[in-house]
C-alpha positions in Angstrom: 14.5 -2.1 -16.8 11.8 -2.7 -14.8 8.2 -0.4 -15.3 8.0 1.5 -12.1 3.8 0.9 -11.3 1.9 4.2 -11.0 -0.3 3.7 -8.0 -4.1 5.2 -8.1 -4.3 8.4 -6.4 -7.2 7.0 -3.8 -6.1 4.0 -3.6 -2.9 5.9 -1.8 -5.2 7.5 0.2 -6.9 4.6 1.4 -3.8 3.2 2.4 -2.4 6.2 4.3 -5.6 6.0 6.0 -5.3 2.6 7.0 -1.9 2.4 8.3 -2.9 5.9 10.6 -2.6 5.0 14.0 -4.4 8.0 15.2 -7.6 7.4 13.1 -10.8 5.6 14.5 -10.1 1.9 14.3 -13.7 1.4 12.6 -12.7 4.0 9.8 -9.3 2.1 9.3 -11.5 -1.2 8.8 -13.6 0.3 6.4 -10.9 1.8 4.7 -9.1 -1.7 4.1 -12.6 -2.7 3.1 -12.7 0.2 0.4 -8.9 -1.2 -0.2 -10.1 -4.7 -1.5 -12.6 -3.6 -3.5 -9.7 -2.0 -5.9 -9.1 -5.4 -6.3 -5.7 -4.9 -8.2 -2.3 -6.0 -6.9 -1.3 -3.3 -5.5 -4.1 -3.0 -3.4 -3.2 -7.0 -2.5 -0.2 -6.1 -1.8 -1.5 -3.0 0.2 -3.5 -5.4 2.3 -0.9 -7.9 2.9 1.6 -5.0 4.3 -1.3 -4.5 6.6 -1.8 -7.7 7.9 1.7 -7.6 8.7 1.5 -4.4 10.9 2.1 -5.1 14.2 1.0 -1.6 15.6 -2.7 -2.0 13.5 -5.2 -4.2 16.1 -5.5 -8.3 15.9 -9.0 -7.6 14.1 -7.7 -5.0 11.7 -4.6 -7.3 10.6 -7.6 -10.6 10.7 -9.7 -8.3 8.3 -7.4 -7.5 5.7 -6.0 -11.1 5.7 -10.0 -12.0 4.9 -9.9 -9.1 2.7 -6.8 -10.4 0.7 -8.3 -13.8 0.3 -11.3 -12.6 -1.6 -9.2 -10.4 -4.1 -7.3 -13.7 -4.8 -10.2 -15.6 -5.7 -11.8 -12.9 -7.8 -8.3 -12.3 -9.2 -8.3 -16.0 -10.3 -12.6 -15.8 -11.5 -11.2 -13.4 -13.9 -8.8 -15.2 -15.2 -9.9 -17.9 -16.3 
């Protein structure tokens, strides 16, 4: 049986905040910012549900696309 993954409490707020509609598009930006810099999958995965949002802005989706790049090659820095 899979382990169900406990999600940080912030990092759950960060992503409520992010995919809010009726918040300040440069405080959703940030917040996917502050959402990278978790830098664990399920931020990544946070990120890339993002990207796929169609109601969040062309520059919001481009940023966390950028944003989910980056964690994937620190990601693969520390692995090695």
């Amino acid at each position: 049986m899979p382990e169900e993954v406990v999600m940080p409490y912030e990092l759950r707020k960060h992503i409520a905040i992010a995919n809010d509609m009726e918040i300040a598009p440069e405080i959703r930006e940030q917040t996917i910012k502050h959402i990278a810099r978790f830098g664990s999958y399920e931020a990544l995965c946070a990120l890339l549900d993002i990207a796929c949002n169609t109601k969040a802005s062309y520059g919001e989706r481009d940023l966390a696309l950028k944003v989910s790049r980056d964690v994937l090659k620190n990601s693969r820095k520390n692995d090695i």
